[in-house]
Steps between C-alpha positions, in 0.01 A plus 500: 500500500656169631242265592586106605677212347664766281137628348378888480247680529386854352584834679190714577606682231475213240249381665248813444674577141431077403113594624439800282554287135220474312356135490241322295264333683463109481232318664527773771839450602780749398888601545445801672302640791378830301540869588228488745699267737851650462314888610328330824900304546639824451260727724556221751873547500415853534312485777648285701914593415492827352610736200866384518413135475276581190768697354781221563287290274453713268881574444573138509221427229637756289881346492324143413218577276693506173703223608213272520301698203244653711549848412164597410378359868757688639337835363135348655666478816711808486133692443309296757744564771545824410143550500452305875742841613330770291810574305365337159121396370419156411171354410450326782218215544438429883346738715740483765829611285258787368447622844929506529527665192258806580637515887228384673578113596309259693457159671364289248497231837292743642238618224411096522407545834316769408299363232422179684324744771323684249309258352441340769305849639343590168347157510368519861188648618614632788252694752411883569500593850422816523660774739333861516829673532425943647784647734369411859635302792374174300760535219797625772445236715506226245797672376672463794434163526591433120893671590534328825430161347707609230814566635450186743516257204852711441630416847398817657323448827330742745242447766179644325503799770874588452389483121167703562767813648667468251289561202251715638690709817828503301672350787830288390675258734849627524625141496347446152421820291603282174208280556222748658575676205443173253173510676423881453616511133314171372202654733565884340426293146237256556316764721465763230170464276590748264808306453394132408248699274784597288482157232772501238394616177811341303805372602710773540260601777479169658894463579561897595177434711673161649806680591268771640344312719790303614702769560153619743565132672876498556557900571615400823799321368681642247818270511231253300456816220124578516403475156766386318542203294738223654859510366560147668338217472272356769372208629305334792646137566583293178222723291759778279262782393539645163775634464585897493574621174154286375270674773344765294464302215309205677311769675404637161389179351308356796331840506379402142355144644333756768379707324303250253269398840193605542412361846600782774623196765659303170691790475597623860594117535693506211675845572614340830638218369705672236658743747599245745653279207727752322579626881569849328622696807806399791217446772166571558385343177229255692327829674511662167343194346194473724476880497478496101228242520331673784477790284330353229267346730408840640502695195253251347246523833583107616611410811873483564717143552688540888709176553445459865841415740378117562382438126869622358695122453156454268538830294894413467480108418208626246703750304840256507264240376367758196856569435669183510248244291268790350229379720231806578249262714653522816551904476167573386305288738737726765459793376102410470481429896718825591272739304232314664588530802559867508167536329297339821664748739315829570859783551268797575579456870897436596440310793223270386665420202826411673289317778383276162831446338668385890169232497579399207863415534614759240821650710562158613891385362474262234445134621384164407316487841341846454228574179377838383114446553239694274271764648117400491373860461640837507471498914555159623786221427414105395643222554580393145820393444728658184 
């Protein structure tokens, strides 16, 4: 390939075939990359261009391999790539062209994320508050208050009483059944004890009971394909979720990472943050998020995390900060105040409880002028700043 100042440089296909040659080692520096960087080049081509682009090479690599004597890399390649699109088998060596080869890919960006939060929560003590949860207007009314919040971090706003109709006299604004029925289907999930008692026992249970409850959430809106895996890639701002044809297998391998915590809030935290980062679903993947965690919460008798209306720019800014420098502090120290929070207010009675989260700012639009302050005691409101 013509270069400048009449120099070259190798195709891709040279390029990868060059890499594959067997080198000796010499005070640590050799010829060739290895095997293990040309699968991780060639998964990234891949991913990123496609089966036609990985074929192209291919074809081009066998026309120059035995006029550059590489034939026996050319065969490597041939398996490896064939391997990467389940037509051949290869002994592979990283984890990530495995996952290709048996048809279950993932976001190796994304399991890093992963891991970084894991350890970080299997490292933590990290406190029990505990929440008696029996069917009674306790658990409804904090479950009404865990939707509504819910779908206002999502952009979908009611006056509590327009929101109270909805969910418990059926009554849907004509102007906006879409969005009273956001509220009703996130409220229909987190609302029902028997199910956020239902835990995953592996992981086939944990994505069909994902998709379950998100297609509960979004039944109102089927142009967003309740329970069905995105078939386009999403993204909110300059942050590109994973993309779709990874989604089950990140989803399977960050279930693994899960699955190895012991802590019931290390792993409703975790499960959170795992299905908001892959971003499995066309919409509705933040209600579905908080509703997993929620349900681990419950199911484990501790009180349940509500991000209140005025303490959302702290519960976003805390989860880009976890995903873009891997730093947990800031989203557990969050999370921590939110779970305390709810765990100071007393839901048995609607109105009192609403009459404590309007003292203490809670439906109050997010602000630098305006703070979500803590409840003293399960009755009255302080006046200590969060």
């Amino acid at each position: 390939m013509p270069f400048i100042g009449g120099l070259y440089m190798a195709s891709p296909a040279r390029l990868l075939l060059e890499n594959l040659t067997p080198t000796k080692t010499r005070e640590s520096a050799t010829r060739s990359a290895g095997q293990t960087v040309v699968e991780e080049k060639l998964v990234s081509i891949l991913r990123i261009k496609g089966e036609d682009e990985l074929n192209r090479i291919r074809d081009l690599a066998r026309i120059i391999a035995p006029v550059i004597g590489l034939e026996k890399e050319f065969k490597l390649m041939d398996r490896i790539i064939g391997s990467l699109l389940q037509t051949r088998e290869a002994e592979l060596r990283t984890p990530v062209a495995k996952s290709y080869a048996t048809g279950e890919p993932y976001d190796q960006m994304q399991l890093e994320q992963f891991e970084a939060l894991r350890s970080v929560l299997a490292r933590t003590v990290l406190p029990t508050r505990i929440r008696r949860h029996t069917p009674g207007s306790a658990f409804y009314n904090e479950s009404f208050f865990d939707a509504y919040f819910s779908n206002f971090i999502e952009g979908t706003e009611f006056e509590v009483d327009e929101a109270l109709r909805i969910v418990f006299s059926g009554v849907i604004p004509q102007s906006r059944p879409e969005d009273a029925h956001d509220i009703l289907g996130t409220y229909r999930v987190v609302g029902n004890l028997e199910e956020l008692k239902r835990p995953p026992a592996d992981v086939s249970s944990f994505i069909a009971l994902l998709c379950q409850r998100h297609t509960s959430i979004m039944e109102g809106r089927p142009d967003k394909r309740p329970g069905a895996f995105k078939e386009k890639s999403n993204r909110a701002g300059t942050t590109y979720f994973v993309a779709p044809e990874l989604v089950r297998g990140t989803l399977a391998q960050g279930y693994a990472f899960y699955n190895s915590l012991a802590d019931p809030l290390a792993r409703a935290l975790f499960v959170m943050y795992l299905v908001s980062e892959v971003h499995p679903f066309d919409d509705g993947n933040g209600r579905t998020a908080r509703a997993m965690m929620n349900a681990e919460l419950v199911s484990a008798g501790i009180c349940r995390i509500v991000i209140p209306s005025v303490y959302r720019n702290e519960y976003i800014s805390s989860l880009k900060l976890l995903s873009n420098f891997k730093d947990a502090t800031a989203f557990l120290r969050v999370m921590d105040v939110a779970q305390e929070f709810v765990s100071r207010i007393d839901f048995s009675g609607l109105t009192s409880a609403r009459q404590v989260l309007e003292r203490c700012n809670a439906f109050e639009r997010p602000a630098d002028s305006v703070r979500l302050i803590m409840p003293s005691d399960p009755a009255e409101a302080g006046r200590v700043g969060v």
